[in-house]
N, C-alpha and C positions, 0 to 999 in steps of 0.2 A: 504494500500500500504506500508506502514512503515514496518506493520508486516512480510511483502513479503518481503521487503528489508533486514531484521533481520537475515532471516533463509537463506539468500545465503551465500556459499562459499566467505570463505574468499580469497580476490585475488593479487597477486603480485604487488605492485602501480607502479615501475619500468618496469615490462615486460606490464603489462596494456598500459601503456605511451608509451612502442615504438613498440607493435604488437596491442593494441585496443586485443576486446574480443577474446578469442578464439571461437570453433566450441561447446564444452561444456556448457561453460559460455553463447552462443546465447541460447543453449536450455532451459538450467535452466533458465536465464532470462523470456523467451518465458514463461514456464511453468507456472511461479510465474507471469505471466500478469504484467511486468513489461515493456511492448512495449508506445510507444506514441500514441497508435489509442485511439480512441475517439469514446466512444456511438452516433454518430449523424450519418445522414445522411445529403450526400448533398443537397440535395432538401426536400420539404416536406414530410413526411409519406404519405402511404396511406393514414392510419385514418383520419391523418389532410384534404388530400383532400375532403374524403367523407363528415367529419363531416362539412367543409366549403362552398359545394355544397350542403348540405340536410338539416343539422339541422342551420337554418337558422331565422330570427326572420317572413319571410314574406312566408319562407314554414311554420313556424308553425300555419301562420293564416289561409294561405290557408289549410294546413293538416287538420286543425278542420273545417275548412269551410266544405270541402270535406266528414268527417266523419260524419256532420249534414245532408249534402245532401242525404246520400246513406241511413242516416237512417230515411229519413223524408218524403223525395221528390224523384222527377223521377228519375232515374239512368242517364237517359239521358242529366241532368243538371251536372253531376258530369266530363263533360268534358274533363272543366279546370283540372282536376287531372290528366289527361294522360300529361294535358303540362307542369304541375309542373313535374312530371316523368321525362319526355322527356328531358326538361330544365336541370335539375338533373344529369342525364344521361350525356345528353354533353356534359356538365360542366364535371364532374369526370373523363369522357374519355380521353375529351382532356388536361387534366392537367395532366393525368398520363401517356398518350405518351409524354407531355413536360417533367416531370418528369424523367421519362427514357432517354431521349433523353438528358438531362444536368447530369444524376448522370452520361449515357457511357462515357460522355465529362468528367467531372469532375477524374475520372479512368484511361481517355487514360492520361491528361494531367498536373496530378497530381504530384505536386513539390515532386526533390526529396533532398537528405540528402547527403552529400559525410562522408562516413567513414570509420578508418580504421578495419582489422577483419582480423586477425590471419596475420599480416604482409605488410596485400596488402589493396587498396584504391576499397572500393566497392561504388557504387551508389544506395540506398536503397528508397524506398516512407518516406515519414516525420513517415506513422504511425507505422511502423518496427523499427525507432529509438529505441534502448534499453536503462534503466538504466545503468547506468559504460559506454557506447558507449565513442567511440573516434571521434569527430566532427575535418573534417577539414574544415575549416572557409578560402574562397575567395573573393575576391570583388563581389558582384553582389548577394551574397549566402544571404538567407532569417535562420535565427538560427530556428531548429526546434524544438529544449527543450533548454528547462534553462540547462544552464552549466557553469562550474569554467575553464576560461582558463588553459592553460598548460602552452601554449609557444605563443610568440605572436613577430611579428615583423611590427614594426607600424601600428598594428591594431587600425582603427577607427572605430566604428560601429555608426551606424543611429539608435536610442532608438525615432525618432519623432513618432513611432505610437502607442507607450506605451504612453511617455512620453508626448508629444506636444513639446517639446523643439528642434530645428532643426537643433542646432551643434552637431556634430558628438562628440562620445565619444572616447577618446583613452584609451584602453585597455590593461593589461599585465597580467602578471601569477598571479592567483589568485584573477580577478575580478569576477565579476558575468554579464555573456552574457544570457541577457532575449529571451526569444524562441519570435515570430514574428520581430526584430530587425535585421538590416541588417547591412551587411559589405560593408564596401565604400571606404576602401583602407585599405591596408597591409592584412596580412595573419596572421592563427594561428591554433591552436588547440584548442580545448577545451573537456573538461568531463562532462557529461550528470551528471546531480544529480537531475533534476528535471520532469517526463515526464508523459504524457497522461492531467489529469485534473486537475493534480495538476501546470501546466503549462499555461504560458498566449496562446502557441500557438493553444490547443484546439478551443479557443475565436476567434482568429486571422482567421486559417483556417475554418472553420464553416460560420463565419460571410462571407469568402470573394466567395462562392460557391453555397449560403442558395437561395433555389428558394424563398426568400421575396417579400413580399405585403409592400413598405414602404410607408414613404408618398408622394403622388402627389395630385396636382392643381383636376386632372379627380377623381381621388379616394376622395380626400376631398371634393370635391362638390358634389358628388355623395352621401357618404354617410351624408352629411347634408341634403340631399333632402331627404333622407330616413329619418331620425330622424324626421324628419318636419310632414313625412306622417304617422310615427310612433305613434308621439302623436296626429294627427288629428285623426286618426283612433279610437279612445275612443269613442270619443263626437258625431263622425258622426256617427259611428255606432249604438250608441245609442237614437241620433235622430232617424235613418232611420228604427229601427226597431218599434220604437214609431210610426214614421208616417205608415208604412205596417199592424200594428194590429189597428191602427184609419182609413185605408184605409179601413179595411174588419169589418166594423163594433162595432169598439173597442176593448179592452184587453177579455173583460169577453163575450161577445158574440163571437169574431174569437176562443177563445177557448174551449165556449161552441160546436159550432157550425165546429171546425176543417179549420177552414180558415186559424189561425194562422202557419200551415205547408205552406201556400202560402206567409204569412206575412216572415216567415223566409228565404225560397226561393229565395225571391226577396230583403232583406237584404243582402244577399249572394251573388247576382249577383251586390252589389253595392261596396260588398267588394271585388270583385274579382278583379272589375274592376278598380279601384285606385288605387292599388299594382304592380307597373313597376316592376315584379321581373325578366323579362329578362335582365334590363340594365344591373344590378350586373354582372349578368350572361355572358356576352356579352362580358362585358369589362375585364373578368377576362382570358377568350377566347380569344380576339382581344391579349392583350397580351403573354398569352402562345404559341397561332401560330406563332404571330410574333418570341417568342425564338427561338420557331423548324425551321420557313423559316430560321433565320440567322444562326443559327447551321448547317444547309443543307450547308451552305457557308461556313464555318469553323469560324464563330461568336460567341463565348459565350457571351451571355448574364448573369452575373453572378449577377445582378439584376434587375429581372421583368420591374422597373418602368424609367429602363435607357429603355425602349422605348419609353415613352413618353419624358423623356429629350432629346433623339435625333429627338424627332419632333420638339423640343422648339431650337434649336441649330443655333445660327448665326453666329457665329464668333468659328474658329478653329484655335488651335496653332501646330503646325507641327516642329517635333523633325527634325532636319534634318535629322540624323544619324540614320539609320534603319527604315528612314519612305519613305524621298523622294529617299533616297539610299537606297543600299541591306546592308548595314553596314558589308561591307567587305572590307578590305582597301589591294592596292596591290602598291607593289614600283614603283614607277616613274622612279626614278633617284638620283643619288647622286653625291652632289659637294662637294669634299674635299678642305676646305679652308684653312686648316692649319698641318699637318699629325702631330699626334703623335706616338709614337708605342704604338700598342695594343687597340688604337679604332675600329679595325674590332673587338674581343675578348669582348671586352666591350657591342658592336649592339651585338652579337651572344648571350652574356650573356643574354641582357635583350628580346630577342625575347624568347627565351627557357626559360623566366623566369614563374614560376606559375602563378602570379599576372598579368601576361602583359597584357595590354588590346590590342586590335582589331587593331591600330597601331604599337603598338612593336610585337605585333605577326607576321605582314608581314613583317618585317627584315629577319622572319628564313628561307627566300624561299633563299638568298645568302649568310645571313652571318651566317655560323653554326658553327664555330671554337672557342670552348669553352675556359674560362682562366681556369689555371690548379687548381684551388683551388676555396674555398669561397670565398665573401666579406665579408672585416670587416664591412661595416656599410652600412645599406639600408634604400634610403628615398623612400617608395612607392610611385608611382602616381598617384595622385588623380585631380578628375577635377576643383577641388578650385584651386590645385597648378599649376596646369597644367606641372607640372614638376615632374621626379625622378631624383635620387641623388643615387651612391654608391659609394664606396671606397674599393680600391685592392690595396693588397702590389704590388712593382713593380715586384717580381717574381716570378708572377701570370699571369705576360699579357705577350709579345715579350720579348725576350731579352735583348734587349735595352730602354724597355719603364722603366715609374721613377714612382714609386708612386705617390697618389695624390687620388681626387674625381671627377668623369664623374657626368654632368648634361645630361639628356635626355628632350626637353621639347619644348614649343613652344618659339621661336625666340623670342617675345616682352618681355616674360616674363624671360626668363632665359638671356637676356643679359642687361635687363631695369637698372639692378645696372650701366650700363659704363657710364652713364648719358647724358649732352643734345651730340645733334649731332655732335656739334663740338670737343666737347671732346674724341668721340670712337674712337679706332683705328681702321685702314682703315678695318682688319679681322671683324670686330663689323658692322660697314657698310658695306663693299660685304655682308654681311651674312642676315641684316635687309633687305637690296636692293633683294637679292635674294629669301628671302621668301614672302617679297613685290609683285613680280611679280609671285610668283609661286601662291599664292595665287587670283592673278588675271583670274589666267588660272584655276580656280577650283581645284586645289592642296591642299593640308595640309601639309604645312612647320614645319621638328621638326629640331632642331638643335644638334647635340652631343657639348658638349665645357669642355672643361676640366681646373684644375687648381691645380698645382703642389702640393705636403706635404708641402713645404716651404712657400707657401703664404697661409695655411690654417689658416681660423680666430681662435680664441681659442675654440668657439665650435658652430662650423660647421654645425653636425648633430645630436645637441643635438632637444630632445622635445621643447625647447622653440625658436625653428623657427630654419630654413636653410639659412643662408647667402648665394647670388648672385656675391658679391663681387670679381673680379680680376678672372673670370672662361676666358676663351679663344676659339673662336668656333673653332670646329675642322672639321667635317660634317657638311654638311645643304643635309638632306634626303625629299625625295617630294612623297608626296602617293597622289594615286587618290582614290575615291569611285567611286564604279557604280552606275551610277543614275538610279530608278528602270524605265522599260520602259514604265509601266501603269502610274508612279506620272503624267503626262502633260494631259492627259486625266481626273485624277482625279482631279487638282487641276481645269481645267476647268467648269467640272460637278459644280463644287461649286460656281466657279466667276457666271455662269447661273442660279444658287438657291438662289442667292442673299447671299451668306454663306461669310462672309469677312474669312482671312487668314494672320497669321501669321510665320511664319519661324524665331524660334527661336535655337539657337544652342551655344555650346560652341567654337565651332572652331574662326578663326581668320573671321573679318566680310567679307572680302572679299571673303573669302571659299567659306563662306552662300548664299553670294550674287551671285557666278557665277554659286554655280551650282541650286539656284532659276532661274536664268534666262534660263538654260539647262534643266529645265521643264517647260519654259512659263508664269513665273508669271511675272509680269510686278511690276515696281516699281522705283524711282528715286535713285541715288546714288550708293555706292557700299557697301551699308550695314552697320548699325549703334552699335558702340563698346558702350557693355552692359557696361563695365566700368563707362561711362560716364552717366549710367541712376540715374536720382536722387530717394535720398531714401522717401523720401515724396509720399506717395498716391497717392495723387492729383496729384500733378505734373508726376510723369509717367507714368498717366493717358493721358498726354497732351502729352509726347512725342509719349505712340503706339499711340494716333490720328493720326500721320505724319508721324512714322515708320513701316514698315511693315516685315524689313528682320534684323534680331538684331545677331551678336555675341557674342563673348566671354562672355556667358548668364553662371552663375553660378546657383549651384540647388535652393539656395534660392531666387534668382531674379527669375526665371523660377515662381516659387510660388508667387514670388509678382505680377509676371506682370498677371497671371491668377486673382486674387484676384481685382488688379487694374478693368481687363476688367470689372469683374462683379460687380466692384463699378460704371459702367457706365451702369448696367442695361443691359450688355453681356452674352447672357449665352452662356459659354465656354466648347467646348472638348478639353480634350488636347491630343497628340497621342506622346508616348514614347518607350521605349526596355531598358532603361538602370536605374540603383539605381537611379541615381542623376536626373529624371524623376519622382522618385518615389512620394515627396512631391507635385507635381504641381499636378498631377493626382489625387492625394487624396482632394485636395481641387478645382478642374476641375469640373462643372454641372457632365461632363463624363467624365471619365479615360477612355482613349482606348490603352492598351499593346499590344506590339507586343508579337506572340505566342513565338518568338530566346528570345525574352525579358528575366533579371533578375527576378528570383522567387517573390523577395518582389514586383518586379513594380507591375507585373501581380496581385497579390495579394489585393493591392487596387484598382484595376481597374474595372469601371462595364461592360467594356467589354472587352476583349480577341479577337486578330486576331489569331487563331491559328494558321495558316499557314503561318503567317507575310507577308503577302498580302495587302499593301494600297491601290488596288485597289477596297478591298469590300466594303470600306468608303463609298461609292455613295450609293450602295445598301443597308448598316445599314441605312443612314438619311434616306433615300426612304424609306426603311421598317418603321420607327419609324412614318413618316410623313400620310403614308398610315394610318398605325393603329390610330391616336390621331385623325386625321381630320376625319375619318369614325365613329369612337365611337361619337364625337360629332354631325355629322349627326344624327344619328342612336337615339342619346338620344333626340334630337326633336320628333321624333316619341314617343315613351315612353313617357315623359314628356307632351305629348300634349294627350295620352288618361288620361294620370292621372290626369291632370288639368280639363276635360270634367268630366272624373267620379267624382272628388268633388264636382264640382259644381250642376251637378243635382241632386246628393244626398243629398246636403241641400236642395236645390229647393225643391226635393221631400218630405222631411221631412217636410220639412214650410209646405206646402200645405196639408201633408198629401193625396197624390195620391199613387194612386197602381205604382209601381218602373216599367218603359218603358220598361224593357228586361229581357229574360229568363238569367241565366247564360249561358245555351249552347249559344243561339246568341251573348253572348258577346266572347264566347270562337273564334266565326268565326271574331268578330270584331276584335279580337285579334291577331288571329295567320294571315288572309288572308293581315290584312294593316299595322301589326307592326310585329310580330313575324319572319313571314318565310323572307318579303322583309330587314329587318335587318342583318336579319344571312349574307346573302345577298351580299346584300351593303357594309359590314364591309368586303368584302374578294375583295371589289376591285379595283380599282386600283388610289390611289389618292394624287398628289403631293402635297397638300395646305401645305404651312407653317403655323405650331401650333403658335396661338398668347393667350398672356393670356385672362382669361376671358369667361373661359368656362361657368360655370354656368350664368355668368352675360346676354351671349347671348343667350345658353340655354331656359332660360326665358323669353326673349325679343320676342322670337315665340313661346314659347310653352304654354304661357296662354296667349295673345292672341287668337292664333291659337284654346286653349279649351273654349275661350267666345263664341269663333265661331259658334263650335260644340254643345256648350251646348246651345245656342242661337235658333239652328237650329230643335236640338230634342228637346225641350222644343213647341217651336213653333207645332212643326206637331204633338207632342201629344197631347197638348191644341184644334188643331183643331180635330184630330179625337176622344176627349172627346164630347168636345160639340159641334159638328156637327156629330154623328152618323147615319151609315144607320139603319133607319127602319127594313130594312130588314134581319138585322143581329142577332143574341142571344147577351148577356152580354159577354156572353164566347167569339162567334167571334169576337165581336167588341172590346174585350180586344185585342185578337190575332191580327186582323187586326193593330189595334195601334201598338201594338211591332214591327209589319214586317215593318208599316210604317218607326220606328224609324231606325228599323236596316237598309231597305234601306238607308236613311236618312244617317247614321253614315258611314256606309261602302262606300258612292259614296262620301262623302266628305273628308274621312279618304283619300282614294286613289287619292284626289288630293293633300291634304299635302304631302301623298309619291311620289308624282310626280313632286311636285314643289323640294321638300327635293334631288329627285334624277337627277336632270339637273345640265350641259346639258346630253341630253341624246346620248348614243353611241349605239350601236348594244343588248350590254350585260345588259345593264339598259331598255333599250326596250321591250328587251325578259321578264327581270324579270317582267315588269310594266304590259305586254301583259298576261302573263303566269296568274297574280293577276285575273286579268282583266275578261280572260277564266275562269277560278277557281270561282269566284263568278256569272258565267253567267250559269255554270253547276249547284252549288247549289239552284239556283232560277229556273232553266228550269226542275231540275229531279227531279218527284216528291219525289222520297224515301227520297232525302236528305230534300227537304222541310219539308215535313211531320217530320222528324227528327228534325231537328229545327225551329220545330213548325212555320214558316212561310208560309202565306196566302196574294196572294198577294194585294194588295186593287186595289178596282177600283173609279168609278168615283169622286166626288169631291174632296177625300182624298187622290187619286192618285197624280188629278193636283195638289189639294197644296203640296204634299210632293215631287212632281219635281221642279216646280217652288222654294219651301222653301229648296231644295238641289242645284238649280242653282246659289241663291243668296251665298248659303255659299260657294260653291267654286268661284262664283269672291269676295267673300269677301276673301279668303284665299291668293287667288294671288295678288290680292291688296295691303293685310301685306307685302306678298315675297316680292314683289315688292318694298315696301317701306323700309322692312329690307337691302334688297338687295343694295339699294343706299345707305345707314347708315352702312355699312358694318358689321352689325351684323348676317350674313348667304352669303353665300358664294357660288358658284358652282366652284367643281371638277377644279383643274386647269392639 
């Protein structure tokens, strides 16, 4: 890139600085791959999908397993290969319609750049930024390359997602503005010198779009059960193929004699059957569909595993501004309390100003009447200060107006210097009293005040602070927000999920407070001044126990008080639109951005409203809560044939007995009471609150649940060993045993999914019916029988393996039953 940069056209640094590149200068740029894009893509690769879906450590056991079978034994054992396929298959499909579906999101909604180019301000994508580019830098603007300021007027910028450090930095010509950093008050310019990968923003945007697998509680426990089965798989296997060549007459006779193709066979169906490779599978699915349902809603999902933290989700803090509002602010009314000339000139200025945020922009619907010239001196507004500051010669404003500096700001703040009550003068009180009560009314009180050249302090509006001192109100302006009409409905949905709620906001607390209660939320008081919150952990830990509607909340308390929650064992969303959101959100279980929201909030956020719609909120937790409480059903099933297949693969080993089941009938064990009723189940519909403790309860039934099974088919192979019909060959009365077992495993498997699938509704009925059918056709027709070699048994070995199937399923519901009061299994709520 250097060398690219070497061989460009030397360029005017002057005309550069006040036109940005020309039409030329973009294409040589262009040419010389001198732009900010970045080799990545939003979401995974293909390749990544495939190779994450195939090449896999428990495809590669079954792959061999499968390549043994075809070349040793019947084809008709080699089943399981069509559902390692299948499995394979669905997996890759559906990751790469999620895929698709977040890179077109990532594309429509893709931050963009403000710059200038050939005179005029164009809006460009971050990855079209050019080297030499002319950035113009606004509050709320995300930096998309490293650049050297130009010009700067009270630029502060947020370096906390570089840096960790979360005071703003103030900025002037000639610093260095790092690309992911954001602007939080004042304005400026800056010149690109640094872009693409030599840039931190590559890292930034990548990371914040990356379809990832991070880490979670479901994914952690998961692949620990794997590892677990990973190294069990050695030993076992190695037993069980020891015990299959001492079943068929030892090592050197089964291989004299060709038995050993049956000794391996039946190793094979031991390994199949231990190998939960649908969970992976399942849960990798459970979450990609969930991406695509809330994408369908305008929900980015910008990380995978922010679904299961929205099923873990109790407590949410609610931005006021652009969440339970449309964060549009329109004038009320105005009381002038003291007239000076040229404070209409002054509102006009700062409505039409660049910088103005959502407040000073609804001035310009009345007051448009510009002063004739610049200010000398501008204090930007920011939400720390909650005030700006400028200063105009006086023959700049009215005729008769005198020089001096305008404050714009909130009442408490910009008149707190006149001191206690009794001290103000009467213009100081009307003006508190009046924003006192406007704020009652759900208003946001700002006040214009002004204070002559003659009483300015010696410096005013220098960087080491702005003096309040001897200002005078002159206006007291009153805006309303619209409160959105869906917030009363959502915030409902939540008090009913048991979801707590916070209303946190920087306005004045009574603001907060009236228009919380203009959606319903219930609360004592009229809303508590974040000023007052202490800096100690603990302790404002102890006030949100008792607070719930908090004010004048600055961006670092916003962060503390998320941090606080989750030092109570809370896990937090937070829901924002603006910079000053931006750190709480970053350290929030989940960030949820409004789509109007500033570039950087969005950017650390794991989820995106695109359409700035709070009322999808219901629908994400719903979606998050459905997919975590079904994965965890679902891996009961799994986790309970893999516990069964352990254990009688020792058993068998010990004893050295011929292994109870072909591979194909374990393939029907497999897909008819775990496989297809899972797919299943995971699609429908479930409100449980996610509690920690997944694998812990996981466990708690699912080996149980496999002593059961393995209790059961142990049992009825034992009796149809030694209790044979006479009248059967070796050959049959092997085959009889196997069908026995598989009865056996399949009527008692299909009571675990039925206890697993309660209560039942119409669509859990069908599936449990539909099983139910599906196993009555393979045991009635004979082609499927003859297929998987099952033969049914009849007398003695019948009754016992009814009887020794009845016991295991009230043995099964028993467990439920007891799990059920212990609340370690749950039904669908």
């Amino acid at each position: 890139m250097a060398h690219a940069r070497s061989a460009l056209a030397p360029v005017d640094e002057v005309v550069l600085e006040r036109d940005g590149l020309n039409t030329v200068q973009v294409r040589e740029r262009r040419a010389a791959e001198l732009s900010n894009a970045v080799a990545h893509e939003s979401s995974r690769s293909i390749w990544a999908i495939v190779r994450s879906n195939v090449f896999t450590l428990f495809n590669g056991v079954l792959g061999s397993a499968l390549v043994l079978v075809l070349l040793v034994g019947d084809p008709r054992d080699a089943l399981f290969g069509f559902i390692v396929l299948a499995n394979a298959a669905i997996g890759v499909v559906q990751e790469y319609r999620a895929k698709r579906t977040l890179d077109r999101l990532a594309v429509l909604h893709a931050p963009k750049a403000r710059v200038r180019r050939g005179g005029a301000e164009v809006d460009v994508a971050v990855g079209e930024v050019l080297y030499d580019e002319v950035l113009l830098l606004r509050t709320g603007d995300q930096i998309p390359a490293d650049a050297i300021i130009l010009k700067a007027e009270a630029l502060e910028i947020d370096e906390s997602l570089l840096t960790g450090e979360s005071d703003p930095v103030n900025k002037g010509p000639g610093d260095t503005a790092l690309s992911g950093s954001a602007v939080v008050a004042g304005y400026g310019e800056a010149r690109v010198h640094r872009v693409g990968a030599e840039s931190y923003a590559s890292g930034l945007t990548a990371e914040a779009r990356r379809f990832s697998l991070v880490n979670s509680e479901i994914r952690n426990s998961i692949n620990r059960i794997i590892m677990y089965i990973a190294w069990a798989l050695i030993p076992i296997i190695l037993l069980v193929i020891n015990g299959q060549m001492s079943a068929h007459g030892g090592w050197g006779a089964s291989i004299a004699s060709g038995q050993w193709r049956t000794a391996v066979i039946s190793a094979i169906a031991s390994i199949v059957a231990m190998i939960p490779e649908g969970l992976v599978l399942l849960t990798s699915i459970s979450f990609g569909m969930a991406a695509m349902t809330l994408a369908r809603r305008n929900v980015l999902v910008q990380e995978l595993p922010a679904v299961e933290g929205l099923a873990r989700v109790d407590m949410v803090c609610l931005d006021k501004t652009g969440t339970l509002t449309e964060g549009r602010m329109e004038l009320a009314s105005t009381t002038v309390l003291g007239p000076v000339p040229g404070w209409e000139q002054v509102l006009a200025w700062s409505a039409a100003h660049p910088n103005a945020n959502a407040t000073a922009a609804a001035m310009g619907s009345l007051y448009t009447a510009q002063p004739a010239g610049d200010a000398a001196e501008v204090v930007p507004f920011s939400s720390a200060r909650k005030y700006s500051a400028v200063t105009f010669a006086a023959d700049l404003l009215a005729p008769s107006s005198e020089a001096g500096t305008w404050v714009l700001g909130a009442p408490d703040v910009v008149l707190a210097a006149e001191g206690a009550h009794e001290a103000r003068s009467p213009a100081v009180q009307a003006a508190l009293a009046a924003s006192h009560e406007a704020a009652g009314h759900g208003l946001r009180a700002v006040v214009l005040a002004h204070r002559p050249a003659s009483s300015e302090p010696a410096e005013s509006l220098g960087d080491g602070g702005f003096a309040l001192d001897g200002l005078t109100p002159v206006a007291l302006l009153s805006f309303r927000e619209k409160v959105r009409p869906d917030a009363g409905a959502t915030l409902a949905y939540f008090r009913d999920q048991g979801v707590s709620l916070k209303i946190i906001s920087g306005d004045n607390p009574r603001t907060v407070a009236a228009v919380a209660r203009d959606v319903g939320f219930e609360f004592d008081g009229d809303g508590y001044d974040a000023r007052n919150l202490p800096d100690d952990p603990a302790a404002l830990a102890e006030v949100l126990g008792r607070e719930s509607v908090l004010g004048r909340v600055t961006p670092e308390q916003k962060k503390a008080i998320v941090l606080a929650l989750q030092s109570r064992g809370h896990v937090v969303a937070m829901t924002g639109d603006g910079v000053n959101d931006a750190l709480a959100l970053k350290h929030a279980d989940i960030g949820i951005a409004m789509g109007s929201g500033a570039a950087a909030t969005k950017a650390v956020s794991r989820l995106v409203l695109l359409d700035g719609q709070f009322s999808h909120l219901p629908s994400v937790v719903a979606e998050g809560r459905r997919v975590i409480a079904n994965v965890e059903r679902v891996a009961n099933l799994f986790l309970t044939k893999t516990s069964y297949a352990i254990i009688i693969s020792i058993v068998i080993g010990l004893l050295m007995w011929q292994y109870p089941f072909l591979p194909r009938q374990l393939s029907v064990v497999s897909s008819m009471t775990i496989g297809i009723p899972a797919f299943f189940l995971a699609l429908l519909p479930n409100a449980r609150r996610y509690q920690p403790g997944f694998l812990r309860r996981a466990l708690m039934f699912s080996i149980p649940a496999g002593v059961i099974l393995s209790a059961c088919i142990m049992s009825v192979y034992w009796f149809a060993r030694t209790y044979p019909d006479p009248l059967l060959t070796q050959e049959q009365t092997i085959t009889s045993a196997q069908t026995a077992t598989t009865m056996t495993v399949l009527l008692v498997a299909l009571w675990v999914l039925g206890a697993l699938a309660r209560p039942f509704d119409i669509w859990r009925s069908l599936l449990v019916g539909a099983i139910v059918a599906g196993l009555v056709l393979i045991m009635a027709v004979p082609f499927s029988r003859n297929f998987f070699a099952l033969d049914i048994p009849s007398g003695t070995l019948l009754a016992a393996t009814m009887g020794v199937t009845i016991a295991g399923c009230l043995a099964i519901e028993l467990l439920y039953r007891f799990l059920k009061r212990r609340g370690a299994v749950s039904e669908r709520e």
